[in-house]
N, C-alpha and C positions, 0 to 999 in steps of 0.2 A: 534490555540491558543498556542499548545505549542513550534509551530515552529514560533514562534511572533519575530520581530527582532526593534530593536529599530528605529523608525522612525528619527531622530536626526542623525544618524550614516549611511554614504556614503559607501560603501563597494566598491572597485574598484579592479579588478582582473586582473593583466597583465600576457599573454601567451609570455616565448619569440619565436622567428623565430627557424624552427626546423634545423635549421644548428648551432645557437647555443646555442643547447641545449646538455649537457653529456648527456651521457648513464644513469647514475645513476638520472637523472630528469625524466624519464618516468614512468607514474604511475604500482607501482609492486601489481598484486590483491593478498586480503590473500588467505590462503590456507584453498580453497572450493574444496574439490576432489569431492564434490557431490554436487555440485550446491548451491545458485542459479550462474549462469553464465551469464560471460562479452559479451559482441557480437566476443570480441577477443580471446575469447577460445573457440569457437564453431567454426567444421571445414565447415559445410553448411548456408547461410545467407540467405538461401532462408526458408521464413514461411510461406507461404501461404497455406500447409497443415497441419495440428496437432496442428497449432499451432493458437492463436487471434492476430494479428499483432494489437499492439498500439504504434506502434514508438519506445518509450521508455521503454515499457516493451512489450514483449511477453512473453504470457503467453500459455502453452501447455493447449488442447481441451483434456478433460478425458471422457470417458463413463459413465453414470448417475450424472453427474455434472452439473449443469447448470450456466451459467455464469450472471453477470450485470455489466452494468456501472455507477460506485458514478458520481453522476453529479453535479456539485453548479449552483445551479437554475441562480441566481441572473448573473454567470458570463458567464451560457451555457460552462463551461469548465469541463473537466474529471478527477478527481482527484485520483479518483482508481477504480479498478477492483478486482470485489469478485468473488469467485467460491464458489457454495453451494453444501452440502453434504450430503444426509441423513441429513436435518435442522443442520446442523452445516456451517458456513462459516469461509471464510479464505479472507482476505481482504489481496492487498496490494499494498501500496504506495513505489513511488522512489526518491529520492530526490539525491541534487548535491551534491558532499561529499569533504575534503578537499584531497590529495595528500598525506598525512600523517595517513589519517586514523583515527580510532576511538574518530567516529562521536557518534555511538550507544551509548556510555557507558557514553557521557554527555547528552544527550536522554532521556537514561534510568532512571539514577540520576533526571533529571527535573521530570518526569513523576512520579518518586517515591516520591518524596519530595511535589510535587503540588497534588497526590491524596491520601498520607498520613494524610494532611490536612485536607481531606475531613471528612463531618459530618459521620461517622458507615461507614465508608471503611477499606478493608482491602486488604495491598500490600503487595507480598511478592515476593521476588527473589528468581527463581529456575534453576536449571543449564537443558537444553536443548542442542537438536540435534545442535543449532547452538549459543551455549554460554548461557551467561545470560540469562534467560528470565523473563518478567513482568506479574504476575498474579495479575490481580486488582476485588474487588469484593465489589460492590455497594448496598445499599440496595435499592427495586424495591417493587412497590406495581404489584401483578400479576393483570391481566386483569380481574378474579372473584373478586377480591379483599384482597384475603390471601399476606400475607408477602411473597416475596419471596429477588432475587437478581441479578443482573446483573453482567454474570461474562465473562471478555474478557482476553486473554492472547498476550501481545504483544513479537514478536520477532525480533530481529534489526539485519541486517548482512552487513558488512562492506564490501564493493568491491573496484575496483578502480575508486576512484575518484566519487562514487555512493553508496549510503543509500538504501535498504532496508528497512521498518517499516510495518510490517505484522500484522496482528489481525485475533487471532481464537475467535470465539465465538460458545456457541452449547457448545453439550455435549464432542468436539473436540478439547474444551480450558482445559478441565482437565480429559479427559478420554483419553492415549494413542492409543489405539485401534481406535478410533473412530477418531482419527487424521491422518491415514496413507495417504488416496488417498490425501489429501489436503497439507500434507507436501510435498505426492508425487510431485504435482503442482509445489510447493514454488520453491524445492529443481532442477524442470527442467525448470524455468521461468529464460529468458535471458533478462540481462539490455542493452540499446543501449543508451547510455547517450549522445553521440556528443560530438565533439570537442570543442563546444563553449564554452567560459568562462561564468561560472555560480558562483555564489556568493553561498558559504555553505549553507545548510538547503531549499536553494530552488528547490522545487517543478518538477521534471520533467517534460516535457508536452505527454499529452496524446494524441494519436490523434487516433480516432477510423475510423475502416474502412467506404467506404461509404455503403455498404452494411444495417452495425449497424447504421449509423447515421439518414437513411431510418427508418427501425421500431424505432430508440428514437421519431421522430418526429410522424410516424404512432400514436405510445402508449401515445404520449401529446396529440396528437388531438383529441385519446378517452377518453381520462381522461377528456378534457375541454369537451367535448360533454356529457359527464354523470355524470359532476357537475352542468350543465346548466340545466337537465333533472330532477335534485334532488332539482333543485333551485325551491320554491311555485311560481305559478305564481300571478304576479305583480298585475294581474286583479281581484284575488279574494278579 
């Protein structure tokens, strides 16, 4: 939604040949002395231990953490990966970013102005470990039925030629303490964006191991098996 791009509008990205190209046309990353990191500032490109290899992001393996994959049903594609903490998560998304950089901060602006709109919401910008950040806070009827709220903290971190867009939620979107292991995460998860020309705001591709794509498919087929089981039967 809010990475919506006008359908009308052709976006066409030309790469030129790397002989000629200057020195000053290579993408320069800001300065992240603590992550998260490029594939090209990392001196090992081997993950296969510590770390969940999904292509375009890897994301470090923490103790007491448990992992998932966001999935869109409808397109069977991956669109992020959360780490859970003590009930608090940390979601996060990569997207293609321009060569220039600050992608985040027209992001942030949309994201502020479309949920400042919103009916009893409340946004506010707060300065964080990695810049601005967005504390958005919705109103939620709880699951007893008492008022409560829905409260999510997003953080956007500019890399090269690559977007970050992360979401704490839990008691880890406004309690610092309670946010360490999961920045820990954020702050050692490596982007592998690829050479190819990608058009701004687009979406990374996620590609999960086949190991994971084994139990996704394992955990549908129990899920279809114990909606069928819940289903009355037809004959009664």
């Amino acid at each position: 939604m809010l990475f919506g791009r006008n359908r009308h509008v052709q976006t066409e990205t030309v790469v030129l040949p790397e002989h000629l190209r200057d020195a000053e046309d290579d993408p320069v990353a800001d300065q992240r002395p603590e992550g998260p990191f490029d594939i090209s500032e990392v001196e090992t490109h081997d993950f296969s231990k510590g770390y969940m290899d999904l292509g375009a992001i890897k994301v470090p393996v923490r103790k007491n953490v448990s992992y998932r994959l966001e999935q869109e049903q409808s397109k069977q594609k991956v669109f992020a990966v959360s780490a859970v903490h003590d009930n608090s998560t940390l979601q996060i998304q990569a997207f293609a970013a321009p060569r220039s950089g600050g992608q985040w901060e027209e992001i942030r602006q949309e994201m502020y102005d479309q949920n400042k709109s919103a009916q009893g919401a409340s946004v506010t910008v707060q300065e964080g470990e990695f810049g601005n950040e967005l504390l958005i806070r919705i109103p939620a009827e709880l699951p007893d039925g008492r008022k409560g709220e829905r409260i999510a903290r997003f953080i956007g971190i500019d890399g090269p030629r690559w977007m970050i867009r992360a979401m704490l939620m839990g008691k880890a979107a406004i309690q610092k303490d309670e946010a360490d292991v999961l920045y820990d995460i954020l702050k050692n998860t490596v982007i592998d964006r690829g050479e190819r020309p990608l058009p701004a705001r687009q979406m990374l591709e996620l590609i999960p191991p086949e190991s994971v794509v084994t139990a996704m498919r394992e955990a549908a087929t129990r899920r279809r098996q114990q909606a069928k089981q819940q289903q009355p039967n037809a004959q009664q």
